[in-house]
C-alpha positions in Angstrom: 33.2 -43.8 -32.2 34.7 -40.5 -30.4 31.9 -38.8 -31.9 29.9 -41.1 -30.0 32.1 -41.2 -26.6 31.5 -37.3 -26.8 27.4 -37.4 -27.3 27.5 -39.4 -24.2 29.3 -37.1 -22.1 27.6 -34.6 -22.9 24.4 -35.9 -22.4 25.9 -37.3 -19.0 26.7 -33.4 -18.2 23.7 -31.9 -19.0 21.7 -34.5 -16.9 23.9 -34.3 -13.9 23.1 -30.3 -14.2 19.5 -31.3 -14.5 19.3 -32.6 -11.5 20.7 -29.4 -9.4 17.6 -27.5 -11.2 14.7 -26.7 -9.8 12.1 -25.4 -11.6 10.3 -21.9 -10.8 6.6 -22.5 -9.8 3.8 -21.1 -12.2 2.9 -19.3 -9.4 5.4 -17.8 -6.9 5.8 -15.2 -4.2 3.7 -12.1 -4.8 5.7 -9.1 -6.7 6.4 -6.7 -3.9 4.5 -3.5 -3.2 5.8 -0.3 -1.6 4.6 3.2 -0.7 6.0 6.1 -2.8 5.7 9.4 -2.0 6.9 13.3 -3.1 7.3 13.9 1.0 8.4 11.8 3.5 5.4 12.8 6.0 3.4 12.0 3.6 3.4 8.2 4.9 1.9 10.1 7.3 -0.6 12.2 5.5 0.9 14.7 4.6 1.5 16.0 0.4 2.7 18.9 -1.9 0.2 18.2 -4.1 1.8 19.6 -7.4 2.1 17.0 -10.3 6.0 16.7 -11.6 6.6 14.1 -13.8 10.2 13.7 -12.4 11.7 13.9 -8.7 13.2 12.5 -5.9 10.5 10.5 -3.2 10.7 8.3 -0.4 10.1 4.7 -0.8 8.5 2.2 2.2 8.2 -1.9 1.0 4.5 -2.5 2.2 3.9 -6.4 1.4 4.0 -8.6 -1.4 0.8 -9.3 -3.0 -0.1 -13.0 -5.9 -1.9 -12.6 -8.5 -5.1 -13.9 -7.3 -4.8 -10.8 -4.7 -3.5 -12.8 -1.5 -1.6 -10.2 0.6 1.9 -11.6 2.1 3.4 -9.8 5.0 6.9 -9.3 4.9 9.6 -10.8 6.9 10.1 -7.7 9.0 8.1 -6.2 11.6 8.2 -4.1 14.8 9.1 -5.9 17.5 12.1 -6.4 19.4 12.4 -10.1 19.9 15.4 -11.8 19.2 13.9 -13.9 16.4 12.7 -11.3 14.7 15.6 -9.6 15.0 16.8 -12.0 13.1 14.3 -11.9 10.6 14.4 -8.3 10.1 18.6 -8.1 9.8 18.5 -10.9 7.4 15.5 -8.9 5.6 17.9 -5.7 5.0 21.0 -8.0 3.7 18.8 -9.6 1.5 16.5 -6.8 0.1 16.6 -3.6 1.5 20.8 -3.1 1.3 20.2 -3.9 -2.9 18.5 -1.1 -5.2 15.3 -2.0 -6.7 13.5 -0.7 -9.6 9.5 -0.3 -8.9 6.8 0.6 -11.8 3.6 2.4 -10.0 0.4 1.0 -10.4 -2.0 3.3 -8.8 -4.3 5.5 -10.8 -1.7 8.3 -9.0 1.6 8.2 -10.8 0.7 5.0 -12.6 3.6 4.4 -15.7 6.0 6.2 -13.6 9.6 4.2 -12.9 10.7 4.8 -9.4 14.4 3.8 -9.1 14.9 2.9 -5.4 18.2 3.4 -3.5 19.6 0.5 -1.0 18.3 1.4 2.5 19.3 0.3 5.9 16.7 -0.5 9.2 16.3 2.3 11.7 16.6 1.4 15.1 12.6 1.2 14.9 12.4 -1.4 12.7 11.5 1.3 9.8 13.1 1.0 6.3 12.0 4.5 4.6 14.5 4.8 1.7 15.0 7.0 -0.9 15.0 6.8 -4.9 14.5 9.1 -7.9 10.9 8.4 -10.3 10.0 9.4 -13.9 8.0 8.6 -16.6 4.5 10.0 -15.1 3.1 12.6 -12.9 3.0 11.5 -9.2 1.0 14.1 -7.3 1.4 12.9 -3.5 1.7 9.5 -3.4 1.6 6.1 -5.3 1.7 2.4 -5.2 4.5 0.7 -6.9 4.9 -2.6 -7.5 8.1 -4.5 -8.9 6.9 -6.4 -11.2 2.9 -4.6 -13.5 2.0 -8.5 -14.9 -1.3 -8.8 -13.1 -2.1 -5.2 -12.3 -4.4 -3.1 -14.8 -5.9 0.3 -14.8 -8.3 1.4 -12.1 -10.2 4.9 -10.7 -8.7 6.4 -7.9 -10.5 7.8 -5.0 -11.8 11.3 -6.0 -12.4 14.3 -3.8 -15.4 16.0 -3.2 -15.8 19.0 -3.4 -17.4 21.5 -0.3 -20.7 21.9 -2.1 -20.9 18.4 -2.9 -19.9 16.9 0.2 -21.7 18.5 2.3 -25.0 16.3 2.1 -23.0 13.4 2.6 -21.4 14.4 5.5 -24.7 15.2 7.5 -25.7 11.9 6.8 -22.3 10.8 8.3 -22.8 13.1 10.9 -26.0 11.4 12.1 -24.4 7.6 11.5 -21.2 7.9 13.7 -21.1 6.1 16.8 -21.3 8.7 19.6 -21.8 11.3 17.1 -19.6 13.7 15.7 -17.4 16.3 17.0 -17.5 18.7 14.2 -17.2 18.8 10.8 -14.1 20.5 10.4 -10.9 19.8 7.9 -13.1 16.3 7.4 -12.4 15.0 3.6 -14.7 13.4 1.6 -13.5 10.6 -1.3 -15.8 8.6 -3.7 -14.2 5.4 -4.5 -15.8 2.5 -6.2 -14.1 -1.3 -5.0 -14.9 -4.0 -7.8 -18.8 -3.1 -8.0 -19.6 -1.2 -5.0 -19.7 2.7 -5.2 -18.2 3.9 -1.5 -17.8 6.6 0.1 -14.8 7.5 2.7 -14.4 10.5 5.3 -11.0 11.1 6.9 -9.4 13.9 9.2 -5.5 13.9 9.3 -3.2 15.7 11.9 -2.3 17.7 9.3 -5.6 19.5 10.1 -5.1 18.2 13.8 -6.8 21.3 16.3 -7.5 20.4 19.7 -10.1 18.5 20.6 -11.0 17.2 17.0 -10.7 13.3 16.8 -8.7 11.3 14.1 -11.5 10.3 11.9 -11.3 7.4 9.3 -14.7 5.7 7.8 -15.7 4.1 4.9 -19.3 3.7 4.1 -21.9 3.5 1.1 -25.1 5.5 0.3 -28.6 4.1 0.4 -31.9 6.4 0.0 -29.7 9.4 1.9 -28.9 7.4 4.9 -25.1 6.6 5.5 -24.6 3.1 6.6 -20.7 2.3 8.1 -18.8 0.0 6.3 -15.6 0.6 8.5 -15.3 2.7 11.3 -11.4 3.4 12.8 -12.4 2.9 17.0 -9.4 4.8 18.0 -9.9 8.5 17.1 -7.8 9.5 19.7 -4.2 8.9 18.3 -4.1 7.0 15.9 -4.0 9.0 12.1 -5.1 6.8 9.1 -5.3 8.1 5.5 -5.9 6.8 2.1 -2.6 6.0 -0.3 -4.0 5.1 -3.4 -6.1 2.1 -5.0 -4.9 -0.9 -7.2 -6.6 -3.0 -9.7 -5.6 -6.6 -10.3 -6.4 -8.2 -14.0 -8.7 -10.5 -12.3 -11.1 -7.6 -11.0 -10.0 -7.2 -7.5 -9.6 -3.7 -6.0 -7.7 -2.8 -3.0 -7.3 0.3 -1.2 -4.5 1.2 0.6 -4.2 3.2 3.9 -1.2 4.0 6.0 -1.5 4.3 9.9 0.2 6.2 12.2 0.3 6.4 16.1 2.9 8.1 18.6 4.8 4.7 18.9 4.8 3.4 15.1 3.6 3.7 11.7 2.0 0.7 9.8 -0.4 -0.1 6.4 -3.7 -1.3 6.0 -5.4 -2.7 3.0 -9.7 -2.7 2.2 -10.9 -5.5 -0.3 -13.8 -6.8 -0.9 -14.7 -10.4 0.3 -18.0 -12.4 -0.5 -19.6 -8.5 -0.9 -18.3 -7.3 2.1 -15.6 -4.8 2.9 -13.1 -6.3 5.3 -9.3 -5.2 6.2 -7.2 -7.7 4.1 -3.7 -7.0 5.5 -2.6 -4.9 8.0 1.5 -5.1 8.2 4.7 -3.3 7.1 5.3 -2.0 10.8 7.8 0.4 12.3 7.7 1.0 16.3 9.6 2.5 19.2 
């Protein structure tokens, strides 16, 4: 009989627990993405370029992204209403004052562990931190994610060389709207996004001489002719350049960009969407 008794209240204990539970969905919140890189200007386009498999980086949250490839802004952005004030004070007690432990998943740096330190918001609304990586060679930058389930190995954008892209920039040349100021300190990158081979020409302040415009375009090749799959309007101040590239296990690619103008510095992400290239999240803001 007390071995009964004590079966029941047992069982009476573990249902009343039960009932407090509440189980974790198949399918959560996106893992959380940040920038990584070797230099801190480099969120702004700016690198060493020399490969060390160990070293101290900054680290930027970006967004969170599912695993079907939905990109989720985070709680924090620039702007200095009271709400989101709010939002972005309960964003650094919740996430930003804790460290965090990141793996990257770009082509650049991918295997590398990036231990990141607690950071605090700027009075911008920024939330650059610190942290210490190993494991893999990051050149200049990386993507990291906190969680690699759903990620798997992808190209990264490659750099022409002079010789080579030179035919592809006089097609350029002849497809920009307005036409082209010069072809000075432009870059050109082959990239391929799921099945489409692209091409992408960018000019960053670090080459910045007076009065060459900021220049940021992605296109595709067809019979020599350039044809404009993006084309950033503002040339005038505001700097965009390419982070890295990450590959989902379902097939999606997304590139990643980050932005900078004088009053704030922001991301941009490029997928492809019933064959077409579109922006697919444009977040993770810091402004004065």
């Amino acid at each position: 009989m007390n071995d009964f008794w004590t079966w029941l209240l047992l069982t009476v204990s573990v249902m009343a627990s039960l009932q407090h539970y509440v189980p974790t969905p198949a399918q959560g919140p996106g893992v959380m993405l940040a920038a990584v890189s070797r230099d801190s200007h480099r969120l702004f386009g700016i690198g060493s370029g020399e490969k060390t498999a160990k070293g101290n980086v900054f680290v930027e949250p970006l967004a969170r992204v599912t695993p079907s490839g939905e990109w989720q802004a985070l709680p924090c952005v620039a702007d200095t209403g009271g709400d989101q004030q709010n939002a972005c004070s309960q964003f650094e007690r919740e996430y930003l004052s804790k460290p965090h432990t990141y793996m990257a998943v770009s082509a650049d740096g991918r295997g590398a562990t990036i231990q990141a330190e607690p950071t605090t918001l700027s009075e911008c609304f920024g939330y650059t931190g610190t942290g210490k990586y190993t494991g893999a060679n990051i050149e200049t930058s990386a993507i990291a994610a906190s969680s690699t389930d759903f990620f798997s190995d992808g190209p990264a954008p490659q750099l022409l060389p002079d010789v080579t892209a030179k035919s592809f920039l006089k097609a350029f040349a002849d497809a920009v709207p307005g036409g082209l100021d010069s072809n000075l300190f432009l870059k050109v990158f082959s990239l391929r996004l799921e099945t489409q081979d692209l091409v992408l020409v960018q000019r960053s302040y670090i080459h910045r001489a007076e009065p060459l415009k900021f220049i940021f375009a992605i296109g595709a090749m067809d019979h020599g002719q350039f044809h404009l799959l993006q084309w950033k309007e503002n040339t005038g101040d505001e700097d965009e350049v390419v982070l890295g590239t990450v590959r989902l296990t379902n097939g999606r690619d997304f590139l990643v960009t980050t932005v900078a103008d004088p009053e704030g510095q922001w991301f941009r992400v490029y997928g492809i969407r019933d064959g077409k290239l579109v922006v697919v999240y444009s977040g993770g803001e810091s402004s004065c």
